[in-house]
C-alpha positions as CSV (number, residue, x, y, z in Angstrom):
1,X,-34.8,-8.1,10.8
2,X,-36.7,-8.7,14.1
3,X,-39.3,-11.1,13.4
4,X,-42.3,-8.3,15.1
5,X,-41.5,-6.1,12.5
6,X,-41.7,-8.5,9.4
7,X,-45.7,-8.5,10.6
8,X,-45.7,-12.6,11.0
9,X,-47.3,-12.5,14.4
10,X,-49.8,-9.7,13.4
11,X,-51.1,-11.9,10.0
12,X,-51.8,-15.0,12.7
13,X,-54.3,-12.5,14.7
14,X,-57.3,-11.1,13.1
15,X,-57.2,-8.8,15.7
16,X,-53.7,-7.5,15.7
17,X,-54.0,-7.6,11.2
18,X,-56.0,-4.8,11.2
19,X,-53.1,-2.8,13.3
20,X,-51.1,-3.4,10.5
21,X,-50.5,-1.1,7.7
22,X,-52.3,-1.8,4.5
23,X,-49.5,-2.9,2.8
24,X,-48.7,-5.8,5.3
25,X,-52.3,-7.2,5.7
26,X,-51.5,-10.0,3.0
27,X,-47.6,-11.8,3.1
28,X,-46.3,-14.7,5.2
29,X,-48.2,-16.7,8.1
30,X,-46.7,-19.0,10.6
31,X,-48.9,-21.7,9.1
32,X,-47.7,-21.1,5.4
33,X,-43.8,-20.7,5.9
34,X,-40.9,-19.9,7.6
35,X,-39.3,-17.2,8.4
36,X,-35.6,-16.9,9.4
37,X,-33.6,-14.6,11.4
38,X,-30.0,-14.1,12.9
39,X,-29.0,-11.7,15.5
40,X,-27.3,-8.0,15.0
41,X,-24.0,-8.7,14.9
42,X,-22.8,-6.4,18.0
43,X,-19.1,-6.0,16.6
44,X,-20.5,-4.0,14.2
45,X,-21.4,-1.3,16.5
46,X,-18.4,-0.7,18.4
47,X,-15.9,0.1,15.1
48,X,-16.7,3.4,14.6
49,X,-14.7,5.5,12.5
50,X,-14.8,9.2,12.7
51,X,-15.5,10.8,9.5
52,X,-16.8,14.0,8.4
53,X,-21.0,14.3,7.8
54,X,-20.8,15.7,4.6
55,X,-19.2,14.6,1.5
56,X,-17.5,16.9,-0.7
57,X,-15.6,17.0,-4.2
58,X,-12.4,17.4,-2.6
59,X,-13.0,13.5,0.1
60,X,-14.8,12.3,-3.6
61,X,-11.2,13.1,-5.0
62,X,-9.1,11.2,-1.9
63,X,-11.3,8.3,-1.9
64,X,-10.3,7.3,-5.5
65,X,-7.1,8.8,-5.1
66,X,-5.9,6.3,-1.9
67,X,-8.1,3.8,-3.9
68,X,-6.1,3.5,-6.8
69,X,-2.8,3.9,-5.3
70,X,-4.3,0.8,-3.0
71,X,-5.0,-1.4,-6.2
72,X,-1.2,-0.7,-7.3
73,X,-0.1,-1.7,-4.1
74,X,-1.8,-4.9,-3.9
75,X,-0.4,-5.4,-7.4
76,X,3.1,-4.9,-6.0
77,X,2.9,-6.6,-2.6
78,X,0.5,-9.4,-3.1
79,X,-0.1,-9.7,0.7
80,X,-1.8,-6.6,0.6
81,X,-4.7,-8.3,-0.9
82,X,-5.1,-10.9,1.7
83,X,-4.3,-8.1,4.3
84,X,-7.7,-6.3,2.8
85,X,-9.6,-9.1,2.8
86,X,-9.1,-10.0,6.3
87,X,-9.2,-7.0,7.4
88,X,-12.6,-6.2,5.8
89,X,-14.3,-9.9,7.5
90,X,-12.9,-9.0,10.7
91,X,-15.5,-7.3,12.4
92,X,-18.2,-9.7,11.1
93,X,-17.0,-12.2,13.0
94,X,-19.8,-12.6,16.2
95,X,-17.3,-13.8,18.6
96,X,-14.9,-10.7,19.9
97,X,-11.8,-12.9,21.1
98,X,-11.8,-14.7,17.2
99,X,-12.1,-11.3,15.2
100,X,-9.0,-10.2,17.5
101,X,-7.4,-13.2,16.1
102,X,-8.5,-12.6,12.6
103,X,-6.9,-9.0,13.1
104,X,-3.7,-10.1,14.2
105,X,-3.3,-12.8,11.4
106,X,-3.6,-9.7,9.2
107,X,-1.0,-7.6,11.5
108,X,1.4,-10.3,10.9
109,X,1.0,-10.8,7.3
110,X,2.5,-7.8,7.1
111,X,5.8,-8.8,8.5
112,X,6.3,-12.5,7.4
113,X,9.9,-12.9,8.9
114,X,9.1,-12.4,12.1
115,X,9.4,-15.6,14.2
116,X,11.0,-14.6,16.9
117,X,10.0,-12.4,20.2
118,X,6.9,-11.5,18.7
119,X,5.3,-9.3,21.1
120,X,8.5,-6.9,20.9
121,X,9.3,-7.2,17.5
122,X,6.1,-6.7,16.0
123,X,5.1,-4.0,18.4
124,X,8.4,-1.9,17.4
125,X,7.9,-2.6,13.8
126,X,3.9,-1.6,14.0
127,X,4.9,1.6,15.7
128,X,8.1,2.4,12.7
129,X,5.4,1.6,10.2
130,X,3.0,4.2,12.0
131,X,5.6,6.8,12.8
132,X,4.4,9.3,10.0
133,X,0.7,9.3,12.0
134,X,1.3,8.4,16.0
135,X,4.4,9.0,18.0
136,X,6.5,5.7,18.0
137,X,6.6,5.2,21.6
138,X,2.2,5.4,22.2
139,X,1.7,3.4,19.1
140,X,4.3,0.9,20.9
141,X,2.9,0.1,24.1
142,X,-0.7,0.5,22.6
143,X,0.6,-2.7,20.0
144,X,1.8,-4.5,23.1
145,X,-1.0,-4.6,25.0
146,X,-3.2,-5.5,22.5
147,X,-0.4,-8.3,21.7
148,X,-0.6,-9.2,25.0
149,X,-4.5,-9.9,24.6
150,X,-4.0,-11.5,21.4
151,X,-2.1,-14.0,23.0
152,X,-4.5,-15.0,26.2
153,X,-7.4,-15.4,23.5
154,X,-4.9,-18.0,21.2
155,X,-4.3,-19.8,24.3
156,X,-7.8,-20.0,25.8
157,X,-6.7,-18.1,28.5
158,X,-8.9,-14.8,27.9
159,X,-12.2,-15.1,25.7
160,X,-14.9,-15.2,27.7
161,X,-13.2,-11.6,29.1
162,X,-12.9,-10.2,25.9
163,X,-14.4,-6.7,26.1
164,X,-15.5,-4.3,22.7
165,X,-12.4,-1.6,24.0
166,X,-10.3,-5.1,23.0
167,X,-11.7,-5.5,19.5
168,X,-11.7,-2.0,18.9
169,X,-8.0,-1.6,19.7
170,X,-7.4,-4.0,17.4
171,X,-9.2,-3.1,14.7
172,X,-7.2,0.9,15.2
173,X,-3.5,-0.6,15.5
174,X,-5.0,-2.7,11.8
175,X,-6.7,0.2,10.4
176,X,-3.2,2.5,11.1
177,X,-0.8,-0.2,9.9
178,X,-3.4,0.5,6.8
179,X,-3.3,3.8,6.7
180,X,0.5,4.1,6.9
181,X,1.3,1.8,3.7
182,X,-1.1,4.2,2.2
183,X,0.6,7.4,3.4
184,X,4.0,5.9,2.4
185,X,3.0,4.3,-0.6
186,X,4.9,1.2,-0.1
187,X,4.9,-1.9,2.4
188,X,8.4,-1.6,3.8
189,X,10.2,-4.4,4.9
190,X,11.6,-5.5,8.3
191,X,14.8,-4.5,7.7
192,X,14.0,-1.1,6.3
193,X,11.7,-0.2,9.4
194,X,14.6,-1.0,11.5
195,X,17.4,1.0,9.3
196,X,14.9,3.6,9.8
197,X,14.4,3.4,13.8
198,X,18.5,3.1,13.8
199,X,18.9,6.0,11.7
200,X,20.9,8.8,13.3
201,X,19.7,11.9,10.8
């Protein structure tokens, strides 16, 4: 909270007091305490998520629905739980270019056997996983370029450039990896997202 609206300044001026509402006459003075404050976190603004104004019985009924079958998935695939948890301190992390980071270490939780040409394996494997919701090839070059940025911030090449579209790109290609283990009620593994970009049917 802004330290002019907790009504500290006001209290140290008879003048300005009697501004004050009635209610904030009387509480804490410069001379008998401190006060402390931190600043917005401006993360927070920029991940938006679209969702509809009013809630209804029938988003009530999703909500617990994806919410239970997410609780059985972290039972089955452990890392899900980590995956949620880093996901969910991600964007309260003030600096833009170490929430990307934080992101990506939860984007490649997800496929722990990847050790090799990273940018092009975990880019292909993001956009299987996603095929049910984006077309492969968009979700593809969208991973990749985010990758790309990834990578200039973990070699100190690219964080005092890091810009909010950056954070919020990440935090999408995160929240659709997400949204796809929900939709196909499984984490699938490396080898089945590639049997399933190889498939022929």
């Amino acid at each position: 909270m802004p330290v002019g609206k907790t009504g500290v300044n006001a209290r140290d001026s008879e003048i300005l007091r009697k501004k004050l509402a009635p209610e904030m006459e009387k509480g804490l003075k410069s001379e008998s305490g401190t006060l402390e404050a931190w600043p917005v976190d401006v993360s927070l603004g920029l991940l938006t998520i679209k969702r509809p104004q009013n809630v209804t019985s029938r988003i009530c009924e999703r909500v617990w629905s994806e919410f239970a079958l997410w609780t059985r998935l972290e039972k089955q695939f452990p890392v899900l739980n980590l995956v949620r948890k880093m996901t969910n301190s991600a964007p309260m992390i003030p600096d833009a270019g170490s929430s990307i980071l934080h992101m990506w270490q939860a984007l490649e939780s997800l496929f722990p056997n990847v050790n090799a040409e990273l940018s092009f394996r975990l880019s292909l494997l993001i956009s299987q996983l996603c095929a049910g919701l984006d077309p492969p090839s968009g979700m593809y070059k969208q991973a990749k370029a985010a990758y790309n940025v990834r990578s200039k911030i973990a070699h100190g090449a690219y964080s005092k450039n890091t810009t909010g579209s950056d954070v919020s790109n990440a935090w999408w290609i995160l929240r659709r990896c997400l949204e796809a283990i929900i939709q196909r009620e499984e984490l699938p593994t490396e080898e089945k997202l590639f049997e399933e970009l190889l498939d022929d049917s």
